[in-house]
C-alpha positions as CSV (number, residue, x, y, z in Angstrom):
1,X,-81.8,-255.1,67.6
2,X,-82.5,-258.9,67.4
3,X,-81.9,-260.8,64.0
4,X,-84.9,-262.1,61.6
5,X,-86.7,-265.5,61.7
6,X,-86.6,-267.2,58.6
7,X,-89.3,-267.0,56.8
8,X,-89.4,-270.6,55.6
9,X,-88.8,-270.7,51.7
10,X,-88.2,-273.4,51.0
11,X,-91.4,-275.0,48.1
12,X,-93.6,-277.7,48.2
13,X,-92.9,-279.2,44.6
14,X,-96.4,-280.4,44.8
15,X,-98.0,-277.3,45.5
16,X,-96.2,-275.2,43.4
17,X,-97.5,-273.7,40.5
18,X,-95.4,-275.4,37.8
19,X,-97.7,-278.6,39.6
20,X,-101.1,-277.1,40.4
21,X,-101.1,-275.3,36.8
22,X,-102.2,-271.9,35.9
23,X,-106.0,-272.1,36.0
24,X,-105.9,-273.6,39.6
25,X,-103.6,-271.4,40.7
26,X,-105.9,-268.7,39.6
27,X,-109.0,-270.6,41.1
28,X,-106.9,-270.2,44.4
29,X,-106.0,-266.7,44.5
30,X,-109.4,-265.4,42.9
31,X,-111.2,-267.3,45.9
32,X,-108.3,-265.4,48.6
33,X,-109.5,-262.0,46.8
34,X,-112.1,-260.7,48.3
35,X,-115.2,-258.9,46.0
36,X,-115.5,-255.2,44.9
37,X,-118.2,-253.2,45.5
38,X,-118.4,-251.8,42.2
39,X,-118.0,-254.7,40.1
40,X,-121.2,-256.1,37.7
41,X,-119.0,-258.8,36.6
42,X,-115.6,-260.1,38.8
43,X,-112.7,-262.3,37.7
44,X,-113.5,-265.3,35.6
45,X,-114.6,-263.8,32.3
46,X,-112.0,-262.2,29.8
47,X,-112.6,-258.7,31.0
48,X,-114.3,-257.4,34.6
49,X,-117.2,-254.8,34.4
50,X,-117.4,-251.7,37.1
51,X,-120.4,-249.7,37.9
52,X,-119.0,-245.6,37.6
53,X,-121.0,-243.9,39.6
54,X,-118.9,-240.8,39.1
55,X,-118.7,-241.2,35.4
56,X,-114.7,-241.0,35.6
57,X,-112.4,-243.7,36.3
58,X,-108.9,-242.7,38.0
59,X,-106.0,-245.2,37.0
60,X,-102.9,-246.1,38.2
61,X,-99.9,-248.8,37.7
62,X,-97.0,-249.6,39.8
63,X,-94.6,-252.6,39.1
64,X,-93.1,-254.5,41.7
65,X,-90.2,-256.7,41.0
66,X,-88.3,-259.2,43.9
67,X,-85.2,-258.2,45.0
68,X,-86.2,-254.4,44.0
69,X,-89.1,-253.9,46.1
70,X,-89.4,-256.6,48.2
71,X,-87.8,-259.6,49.7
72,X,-89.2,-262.5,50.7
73,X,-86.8,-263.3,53.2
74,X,-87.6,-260.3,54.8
75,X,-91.5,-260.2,54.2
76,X,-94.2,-262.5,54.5
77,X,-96.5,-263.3,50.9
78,X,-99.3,-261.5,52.9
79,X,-96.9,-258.5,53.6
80,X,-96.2,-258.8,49.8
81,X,-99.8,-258.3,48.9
82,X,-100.3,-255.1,51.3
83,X,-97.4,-253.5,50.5
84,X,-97.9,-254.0,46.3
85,X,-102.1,-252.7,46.9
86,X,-100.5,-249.9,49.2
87,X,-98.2,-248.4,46.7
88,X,-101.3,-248.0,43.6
89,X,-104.1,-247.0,46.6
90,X,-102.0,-244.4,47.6
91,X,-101.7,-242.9,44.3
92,X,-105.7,-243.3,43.8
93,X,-105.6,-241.2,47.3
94,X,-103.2,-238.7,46.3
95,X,-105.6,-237.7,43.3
96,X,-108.6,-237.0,45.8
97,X,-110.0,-240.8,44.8
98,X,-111.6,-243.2,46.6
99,X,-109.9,-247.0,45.4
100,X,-112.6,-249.1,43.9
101,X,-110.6,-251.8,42.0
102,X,-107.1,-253.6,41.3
103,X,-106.0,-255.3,38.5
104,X,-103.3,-257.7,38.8
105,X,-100.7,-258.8,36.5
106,X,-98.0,-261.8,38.1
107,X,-94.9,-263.4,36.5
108,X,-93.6,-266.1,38.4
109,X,-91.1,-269.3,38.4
110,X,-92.6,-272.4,38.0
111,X,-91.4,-273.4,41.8
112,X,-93.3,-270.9,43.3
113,X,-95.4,-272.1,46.1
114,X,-99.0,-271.6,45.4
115,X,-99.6,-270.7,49.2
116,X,-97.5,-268.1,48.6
117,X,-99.5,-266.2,45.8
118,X,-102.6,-267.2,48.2
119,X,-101.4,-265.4,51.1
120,X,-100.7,-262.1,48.6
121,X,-103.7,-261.9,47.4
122,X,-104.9,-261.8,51.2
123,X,-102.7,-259.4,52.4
124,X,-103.9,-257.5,49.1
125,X,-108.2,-258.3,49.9
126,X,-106.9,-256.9,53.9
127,X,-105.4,-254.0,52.1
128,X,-108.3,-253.6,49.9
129,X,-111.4,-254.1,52.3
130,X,-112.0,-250.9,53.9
131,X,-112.8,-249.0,51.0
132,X,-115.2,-252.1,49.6
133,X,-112.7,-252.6,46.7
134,X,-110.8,-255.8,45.6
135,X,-108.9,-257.4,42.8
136,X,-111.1,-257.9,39.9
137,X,-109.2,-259.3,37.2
138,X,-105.5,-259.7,36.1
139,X,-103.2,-261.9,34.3
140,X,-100.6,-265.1,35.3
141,X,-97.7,-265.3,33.2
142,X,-93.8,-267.6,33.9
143,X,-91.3,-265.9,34.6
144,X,-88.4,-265.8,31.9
145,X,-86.1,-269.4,31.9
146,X,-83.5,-267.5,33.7
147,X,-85.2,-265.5,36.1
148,X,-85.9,-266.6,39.8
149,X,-87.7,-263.2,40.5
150,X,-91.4,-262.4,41.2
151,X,-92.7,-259.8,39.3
152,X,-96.0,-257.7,40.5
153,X,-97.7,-255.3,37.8
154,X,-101.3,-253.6,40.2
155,X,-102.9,-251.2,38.4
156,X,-105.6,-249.7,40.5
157,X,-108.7,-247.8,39.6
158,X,-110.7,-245.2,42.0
159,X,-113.8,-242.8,42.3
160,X,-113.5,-239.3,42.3
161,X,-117.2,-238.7,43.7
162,X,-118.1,-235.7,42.2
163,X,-114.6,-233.9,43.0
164,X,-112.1,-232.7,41.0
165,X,-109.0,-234.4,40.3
166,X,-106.3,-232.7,42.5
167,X,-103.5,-232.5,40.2
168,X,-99.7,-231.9,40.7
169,X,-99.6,-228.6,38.6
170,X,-102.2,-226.6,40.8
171,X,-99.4,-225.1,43.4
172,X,-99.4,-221.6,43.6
173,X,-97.1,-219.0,45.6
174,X,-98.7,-218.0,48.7
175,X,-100.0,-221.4,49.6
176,X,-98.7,-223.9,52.2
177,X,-97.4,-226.8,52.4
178,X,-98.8,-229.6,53.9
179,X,-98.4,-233.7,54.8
180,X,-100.3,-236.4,55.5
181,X,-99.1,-239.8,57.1
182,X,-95.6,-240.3,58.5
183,X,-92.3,-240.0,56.8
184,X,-88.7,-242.1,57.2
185,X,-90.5,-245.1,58.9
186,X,-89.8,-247.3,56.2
187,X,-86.7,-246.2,55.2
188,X,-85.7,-246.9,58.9
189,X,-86.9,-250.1,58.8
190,X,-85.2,-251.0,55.3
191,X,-82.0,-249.6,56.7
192,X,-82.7,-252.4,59.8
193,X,-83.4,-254.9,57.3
194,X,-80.2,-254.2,55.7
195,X,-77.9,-254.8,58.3
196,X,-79.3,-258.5,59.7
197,X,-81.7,-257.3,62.1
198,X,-85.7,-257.1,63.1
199,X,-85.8,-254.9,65.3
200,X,-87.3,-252.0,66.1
201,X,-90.2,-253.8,64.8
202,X,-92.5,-250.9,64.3
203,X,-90.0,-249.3,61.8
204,X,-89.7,-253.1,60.0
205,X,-93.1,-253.4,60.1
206,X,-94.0,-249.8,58.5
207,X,-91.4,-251.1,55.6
208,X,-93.4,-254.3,55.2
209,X,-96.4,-252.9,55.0
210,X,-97.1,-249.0,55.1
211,X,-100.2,-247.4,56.2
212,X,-101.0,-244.5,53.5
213,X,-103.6,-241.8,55.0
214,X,-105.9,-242.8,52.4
215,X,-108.7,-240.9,53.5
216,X,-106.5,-237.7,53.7
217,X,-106.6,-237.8,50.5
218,X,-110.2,-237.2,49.7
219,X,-110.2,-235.0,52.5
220,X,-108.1,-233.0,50.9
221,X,-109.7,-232.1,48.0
222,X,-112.9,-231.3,49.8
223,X,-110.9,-228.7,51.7
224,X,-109.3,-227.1,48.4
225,X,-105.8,-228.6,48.2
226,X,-104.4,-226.8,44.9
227,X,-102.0,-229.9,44.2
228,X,-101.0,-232.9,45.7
229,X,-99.0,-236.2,45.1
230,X,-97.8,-239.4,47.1
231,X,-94.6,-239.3,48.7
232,X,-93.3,-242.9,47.4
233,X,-89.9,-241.5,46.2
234,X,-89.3,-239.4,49.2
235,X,-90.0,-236.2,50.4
236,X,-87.4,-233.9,48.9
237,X,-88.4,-235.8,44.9
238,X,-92.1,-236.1,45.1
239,X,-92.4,-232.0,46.6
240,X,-89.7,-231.5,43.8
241,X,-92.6,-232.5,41.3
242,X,-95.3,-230.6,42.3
243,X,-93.1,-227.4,42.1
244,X,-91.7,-228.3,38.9
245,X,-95.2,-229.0,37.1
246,X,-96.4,-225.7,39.3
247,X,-93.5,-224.0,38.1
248,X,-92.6,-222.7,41.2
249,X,-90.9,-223.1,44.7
250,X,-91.5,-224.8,47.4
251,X,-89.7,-224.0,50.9
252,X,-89.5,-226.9,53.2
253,X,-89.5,-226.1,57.3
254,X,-86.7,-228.2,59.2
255,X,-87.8,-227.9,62.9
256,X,-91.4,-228.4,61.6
257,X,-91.0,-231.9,60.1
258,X,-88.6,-232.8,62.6
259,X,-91.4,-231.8,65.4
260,X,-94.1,-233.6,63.7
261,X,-92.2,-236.8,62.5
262,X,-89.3,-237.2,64.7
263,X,-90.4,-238.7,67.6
264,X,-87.9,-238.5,70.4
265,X,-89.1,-241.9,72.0
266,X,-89.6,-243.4,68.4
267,X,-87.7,-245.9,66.2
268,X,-86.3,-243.4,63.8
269,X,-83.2,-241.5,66.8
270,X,-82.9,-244.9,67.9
271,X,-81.9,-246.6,64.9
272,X,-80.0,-243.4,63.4
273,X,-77.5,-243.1,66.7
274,X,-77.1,-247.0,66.6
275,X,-76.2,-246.3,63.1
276,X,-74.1,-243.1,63.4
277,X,-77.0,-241.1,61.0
278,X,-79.7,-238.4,61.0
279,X,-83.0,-239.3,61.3
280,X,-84.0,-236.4,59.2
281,X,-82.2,-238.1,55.9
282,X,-84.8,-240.6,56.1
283,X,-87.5,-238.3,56.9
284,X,-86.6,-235.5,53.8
285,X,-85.4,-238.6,51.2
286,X,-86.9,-241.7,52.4
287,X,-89.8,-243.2,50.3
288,X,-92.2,-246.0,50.4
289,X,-94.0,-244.7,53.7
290,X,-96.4,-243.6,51.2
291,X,-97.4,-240.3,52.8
292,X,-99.4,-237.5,50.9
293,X,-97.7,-233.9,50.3
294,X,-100.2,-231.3,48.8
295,X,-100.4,-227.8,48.9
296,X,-103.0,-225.3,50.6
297,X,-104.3,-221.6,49.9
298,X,-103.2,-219.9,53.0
299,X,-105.6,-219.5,55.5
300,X,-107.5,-222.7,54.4
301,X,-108.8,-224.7,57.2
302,X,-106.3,-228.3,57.3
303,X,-108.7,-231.6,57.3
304,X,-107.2,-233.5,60.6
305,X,-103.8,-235.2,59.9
306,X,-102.8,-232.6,57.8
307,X,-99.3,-230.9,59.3
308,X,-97.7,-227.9,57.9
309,X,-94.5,-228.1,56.7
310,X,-93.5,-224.9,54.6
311,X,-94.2,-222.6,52.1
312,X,-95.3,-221.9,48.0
313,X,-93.1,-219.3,46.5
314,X,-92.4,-217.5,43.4
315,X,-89.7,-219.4,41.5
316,X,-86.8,-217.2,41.2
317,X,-83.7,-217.1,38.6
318,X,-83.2,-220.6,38.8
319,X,-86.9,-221.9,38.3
320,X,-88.6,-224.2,40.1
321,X,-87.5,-226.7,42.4
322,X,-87.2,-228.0,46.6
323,X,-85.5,-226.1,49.2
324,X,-85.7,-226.4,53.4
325,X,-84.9,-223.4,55.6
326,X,-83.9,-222.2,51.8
327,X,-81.2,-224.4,50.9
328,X,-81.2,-226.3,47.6
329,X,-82.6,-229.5,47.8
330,X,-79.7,-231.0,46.5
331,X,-77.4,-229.7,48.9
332,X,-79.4,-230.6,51.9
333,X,-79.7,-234.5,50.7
334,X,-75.5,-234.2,50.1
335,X,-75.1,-232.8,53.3
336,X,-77.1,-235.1,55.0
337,X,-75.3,-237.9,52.9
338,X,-78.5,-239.6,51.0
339,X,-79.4,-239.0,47.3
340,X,-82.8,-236.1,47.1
341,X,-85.0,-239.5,46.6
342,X,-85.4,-242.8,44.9
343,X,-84.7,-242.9,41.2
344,X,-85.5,-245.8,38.9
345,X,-82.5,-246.3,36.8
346,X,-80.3,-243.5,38.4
């Protein structure tokens, strides 16, 4: 493992935005942003306004605040950008949507280097692009007098196209379970991060910027997924939602996610026996990779990408709730030495 570059922090004065002011900032980054497909009117005016061809609009927010979520010694601006358009996407995905729109809300020092919001709002236009949507309105804002951090609100809006949602609460025993995407990458990568080093760079990279399998999402609710939600919390809390609105349990398969995301000539062995771990604690509790868990009737035909991983079953005397190979969630995350997810003020 080889240690960072830096990134090269250090501001212009005269091109941060304390100088260039908040209306030229925003005449930058509107001109980095790319144009939706669905928008009649785009930034500039006091509200945007979107064409529906669906009739319903799906909605989504996710806040992300430096030093929490990301790190700008660690990522680039443009990395930034992905990663904050990746996290709302995916959740547009995950509800059988196709994105159309973001909107963006930013709260920054005055020091911050106005290249630096330029290149997010690229890396969110990249992130945006292949789906025809793009940032269409938001909101510029200094950060508090005694905060240095860059704070990120995306909300994201999406097309259904006729389908219906795919909700969290339509698992049913019987069905299996099934993932989309990969899992542990960018836990691996963060755990990299962590210790001074860069490398291997395909597991830094996935934690930079993850690729959600947005179009398994869709997909998914074409082929009759029952429920379904984004993995952002990790495997063993977001599978532990859908059986708790579903009221009912889901049974995880070991050897099948360690065949399907443990690649023996992959980043995720390599870093765990450098580190003295188990791969598999990133793969069951590891979030941010941004995968898609949903649940199946049996005998339904998978759309490609989709893996199965376990099983829907009855909830038993202690309700609903996560196990693998039928062991408690909870145990299986203490034995393995990780927490059963990410949890925001836990």
């Amino acid at each position: 493992m080889t240690r960072p570059r830096p990134l090269g922090l250090q501001p212009d004065p005269d091109d941060s935005v304390g100088a260039v002011g908040e209306f030229a900032v925003i005449h930058r980054v509107v001109a980095r942003s790319g144009a939706a497909a669905v928008a009649q009117v785009g930034p500039g005016d006091d509200a945007a306004v979107l064409r529906t061809p669906d009739g319903r609009v799906v909605a989504c927010t996710d806040v992300l605040v430096e030093g929490r979520h990301f790190r700008r010694d660690w990522s680039s601006a443009e990395d930034v950008g992905h990663k904050a358009a990746a996290a709302n996407l995916a959740d547009i995905a995950a509800m059988g949507a196709v994105p159309t729109a973001l909107l963006v809300g930013l709260a920054c020092p005055a020091g911050t280097p106005t290249t630096w919001l330029e290149d997010v709002a690229v890396g969110m236009a990249a992130e945006c692009a292949p789906f025809g949507a793009a940032v269409v309105g938001g909101d510029t804002s200094a950060s508090a007098p005694d905060s240095q951090a860059v704070v990120l609100s995306v909300t994201a809006l999406g097309d259904l196209g006729g389908r219906a949602p795919v909700l969290r609460s339509g698992a049913r025993p019987g069905d299996v379970v099934a993932v989309a995407g990969r899992l542990g990458w960018s836990a691996c990568g963060l755990a990299v991060l962590r210790r001074g080093f860069s490398s291997p760079i395909a597991a830094v990279r996935a934690h930079r910027r993850p690729t959600p399998p947005y179009a398994a999402g869709p997909d998914a609710a074409d082929a009759g997924a029952t429920a379904m939600c984004d993995t952002s919390d990790g495997l063993l809390a977001d599978a532990g939602h859908l059986a708790v609105d579903s009221g009912v349990l889901i049974d995880l398969d070991r050897a099948a996610l360690q065949e399907a995301f443990v690649d023996p000539a992959g980043p995720l062995p390599q870093v765990a026996a450098a580190l003295g771990g188990d791969p598999m604690a990133w793969v069951l509790t590891g979030g941010e990779d941004h995968a898609l868990v949903a649940t199946f009737p049996a005998g339904a035909v998978l759309p490609a990408g989709w893996t199965v991983v376990g099983a829907v079953r009855a909830s038993g005397d202690d309700g609903p709730g996560v196990q693998v190979d039928g062991v408690p969630a909870s145990r299986v995350a203490e034995e393995l030495g990780e927490g059963a997810g990410h949890v925001h003020f836990g």
